[in-house]
Backbone as CSV, one residue per row, in Angstrom:
resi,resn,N_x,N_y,N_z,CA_x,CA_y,CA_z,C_x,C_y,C_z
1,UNK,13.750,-16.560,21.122,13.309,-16.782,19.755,13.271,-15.446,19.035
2,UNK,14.059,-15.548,17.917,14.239,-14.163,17.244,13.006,-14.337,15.665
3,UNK,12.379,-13.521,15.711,10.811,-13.768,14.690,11.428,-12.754,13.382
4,UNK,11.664,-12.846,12.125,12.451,-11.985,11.306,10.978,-11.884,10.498
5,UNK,11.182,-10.850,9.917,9.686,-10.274,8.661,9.826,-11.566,7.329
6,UNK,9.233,-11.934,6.600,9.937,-12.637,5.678,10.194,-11.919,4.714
7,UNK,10.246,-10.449,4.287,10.697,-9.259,3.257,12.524,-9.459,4.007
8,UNK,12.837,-8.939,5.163,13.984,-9.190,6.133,14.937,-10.327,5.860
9,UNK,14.346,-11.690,5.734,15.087,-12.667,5.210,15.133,-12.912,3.824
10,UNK,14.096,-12.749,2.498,14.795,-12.766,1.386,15.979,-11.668,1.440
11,UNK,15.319,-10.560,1.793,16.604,-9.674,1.296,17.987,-9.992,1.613
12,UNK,18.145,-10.765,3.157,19.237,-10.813,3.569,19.726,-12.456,3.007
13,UNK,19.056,-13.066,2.642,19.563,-14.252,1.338,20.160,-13.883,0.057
14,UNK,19.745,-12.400,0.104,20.190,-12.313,-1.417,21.145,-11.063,-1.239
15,UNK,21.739,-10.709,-0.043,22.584,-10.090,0.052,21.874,-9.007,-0.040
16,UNK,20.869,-8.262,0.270,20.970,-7.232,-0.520,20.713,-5.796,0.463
17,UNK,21.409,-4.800,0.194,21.492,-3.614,0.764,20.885,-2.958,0.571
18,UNK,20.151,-2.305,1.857,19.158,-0.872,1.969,19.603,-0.021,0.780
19,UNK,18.904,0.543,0.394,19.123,1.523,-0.203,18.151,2.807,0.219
20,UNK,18.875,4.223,0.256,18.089,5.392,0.894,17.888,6.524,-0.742
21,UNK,16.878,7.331,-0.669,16.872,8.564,-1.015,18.521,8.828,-1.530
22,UNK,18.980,9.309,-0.738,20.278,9.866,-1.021,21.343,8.912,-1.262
23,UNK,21.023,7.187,-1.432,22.244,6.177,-2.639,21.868,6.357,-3.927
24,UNK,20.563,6.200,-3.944,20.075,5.916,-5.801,18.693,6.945,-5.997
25,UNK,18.684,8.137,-5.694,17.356,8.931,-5.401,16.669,8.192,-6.687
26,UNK,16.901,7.782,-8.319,16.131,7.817,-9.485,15.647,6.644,-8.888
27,UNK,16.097,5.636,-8.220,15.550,3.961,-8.304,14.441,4.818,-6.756
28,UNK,14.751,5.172,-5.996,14.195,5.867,-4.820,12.686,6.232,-4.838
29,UNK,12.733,7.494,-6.033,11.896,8.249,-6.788,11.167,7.431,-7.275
30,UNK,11.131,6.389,-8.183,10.759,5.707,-9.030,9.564,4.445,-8.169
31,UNK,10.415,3.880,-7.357,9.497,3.425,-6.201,8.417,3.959,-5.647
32,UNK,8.878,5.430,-5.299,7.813,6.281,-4.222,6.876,6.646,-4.975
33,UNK,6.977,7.127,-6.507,6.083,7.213,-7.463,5.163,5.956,-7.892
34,UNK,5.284,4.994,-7.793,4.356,3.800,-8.518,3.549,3.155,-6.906
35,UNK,4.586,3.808,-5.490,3.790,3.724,-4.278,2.429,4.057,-4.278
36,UNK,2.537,5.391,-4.425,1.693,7.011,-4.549,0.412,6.190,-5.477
37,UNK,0.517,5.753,-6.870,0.072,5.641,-7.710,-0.730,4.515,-6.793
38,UNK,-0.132,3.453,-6.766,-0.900,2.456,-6.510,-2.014,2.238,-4.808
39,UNK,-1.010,3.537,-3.998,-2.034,3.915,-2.893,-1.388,3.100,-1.890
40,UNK,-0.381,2.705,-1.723,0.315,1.777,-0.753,1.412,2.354,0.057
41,UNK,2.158,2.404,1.260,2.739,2.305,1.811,4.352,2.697,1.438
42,UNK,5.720,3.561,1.117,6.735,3.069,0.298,7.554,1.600,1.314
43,UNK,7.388,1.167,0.041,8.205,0.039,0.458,9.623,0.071,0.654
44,UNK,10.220,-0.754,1.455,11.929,-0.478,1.831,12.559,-0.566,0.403
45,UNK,13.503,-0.227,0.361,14.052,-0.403,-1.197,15.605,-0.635,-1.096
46,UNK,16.162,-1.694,-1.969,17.403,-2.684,-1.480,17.803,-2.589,-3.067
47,UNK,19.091,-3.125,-3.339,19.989,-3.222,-4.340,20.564,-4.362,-3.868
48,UNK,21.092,-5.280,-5.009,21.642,-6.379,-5.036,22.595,-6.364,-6.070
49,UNK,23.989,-6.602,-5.230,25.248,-6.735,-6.147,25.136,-7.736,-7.075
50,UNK,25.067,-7.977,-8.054,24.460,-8.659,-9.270,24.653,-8.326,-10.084
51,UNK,25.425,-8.840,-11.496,25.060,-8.227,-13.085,24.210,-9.248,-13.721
52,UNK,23.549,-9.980,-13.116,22.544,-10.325,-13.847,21.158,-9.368,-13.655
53,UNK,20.286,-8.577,-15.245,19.205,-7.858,-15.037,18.089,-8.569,-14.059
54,UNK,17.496,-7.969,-12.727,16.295,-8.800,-11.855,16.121,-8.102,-11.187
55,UNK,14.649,-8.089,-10.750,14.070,-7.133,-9.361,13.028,-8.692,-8.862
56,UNK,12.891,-7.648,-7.725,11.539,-8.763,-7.037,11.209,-8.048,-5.642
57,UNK,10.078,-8.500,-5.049,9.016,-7.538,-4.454,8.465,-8.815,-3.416
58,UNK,8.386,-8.331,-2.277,8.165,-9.466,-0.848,7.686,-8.557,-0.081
59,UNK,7.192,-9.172,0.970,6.341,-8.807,2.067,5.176,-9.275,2.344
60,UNK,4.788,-9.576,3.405,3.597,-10.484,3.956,2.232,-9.272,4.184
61,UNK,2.795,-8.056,3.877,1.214,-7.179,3.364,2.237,-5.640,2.986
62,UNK,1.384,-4.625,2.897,1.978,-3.376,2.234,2.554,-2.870,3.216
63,UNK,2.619,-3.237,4.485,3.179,-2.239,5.572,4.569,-3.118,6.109
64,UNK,4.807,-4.165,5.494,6.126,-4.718,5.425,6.221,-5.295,4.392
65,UNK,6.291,-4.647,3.725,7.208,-4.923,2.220,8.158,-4.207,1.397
66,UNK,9.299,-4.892,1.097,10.386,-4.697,0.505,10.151,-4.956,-1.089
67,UNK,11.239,-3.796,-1.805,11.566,-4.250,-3.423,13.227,-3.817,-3.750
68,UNK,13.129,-5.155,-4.599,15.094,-4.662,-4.811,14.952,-4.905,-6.161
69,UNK,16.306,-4.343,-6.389,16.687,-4.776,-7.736,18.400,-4.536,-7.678
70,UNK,18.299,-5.570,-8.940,20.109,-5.640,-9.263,20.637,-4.858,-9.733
71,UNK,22.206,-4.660,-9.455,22.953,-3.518,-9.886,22.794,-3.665,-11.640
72,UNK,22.762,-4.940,-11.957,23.025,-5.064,-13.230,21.756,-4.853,-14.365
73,UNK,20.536,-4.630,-13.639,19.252,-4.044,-13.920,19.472,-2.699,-14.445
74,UNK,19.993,-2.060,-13.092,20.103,-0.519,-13.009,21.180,-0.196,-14.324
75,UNK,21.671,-0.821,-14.622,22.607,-0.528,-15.523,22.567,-0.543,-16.775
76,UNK,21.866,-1.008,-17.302,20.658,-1.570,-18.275,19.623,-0.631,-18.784
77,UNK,18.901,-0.603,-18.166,17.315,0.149,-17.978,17.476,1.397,-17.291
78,UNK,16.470,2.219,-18.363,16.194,3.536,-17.920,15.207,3.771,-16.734
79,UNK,14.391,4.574,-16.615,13.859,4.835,-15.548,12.269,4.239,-15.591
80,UNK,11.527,4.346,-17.113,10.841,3.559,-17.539,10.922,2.507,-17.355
81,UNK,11.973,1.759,-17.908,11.938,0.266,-18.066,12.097,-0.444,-16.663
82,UNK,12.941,0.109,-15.686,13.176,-0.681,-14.237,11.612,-0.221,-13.596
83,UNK,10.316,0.732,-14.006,9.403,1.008,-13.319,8.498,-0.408,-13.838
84,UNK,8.515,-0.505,-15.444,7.737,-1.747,-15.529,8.186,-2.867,-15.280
């Protein structure tokens, strides 16, 4: 019996790829900053091939949780706007 996180399976429903420091440091940065702020854990951080604008945020507590967002977000929105 293989037990998956449920952050692990949305992401991998929605296709969506790790992302590190060194793919998208601003979306990276931007995460690790509102982490810091809010006193939590950084969460894994994923991109989703998508041009429709969307993010979304999973995990069953702060020490497994994931946030992604779409390419077509990032493309869109400044650094402000993908933080709110």
């Amino acid at each position: 019996l293989v037990v998956h996180e449920p952050d692990h399976l949305v992401m991998s429903m929605n296709n969506a790829e790790e992302s590190h420091e060194q793919d998208n440091p601003e979306l990276w940065h931007s995460v690790e900053d509102m982490a810091m702020v809010a006193r939590v854990p950084l969460p894994r951080v994923y991109i989703i091939d998508d041009a429709s604008p969307n993010a979304c945020a999973t995990g069953r507590d702060p020490e497994h949780a994931s946030v992604a967002v779409t390419g077509g977000l990032l493309e869109i929105m400044n650094r402000e706007e993908v933080e709110g």
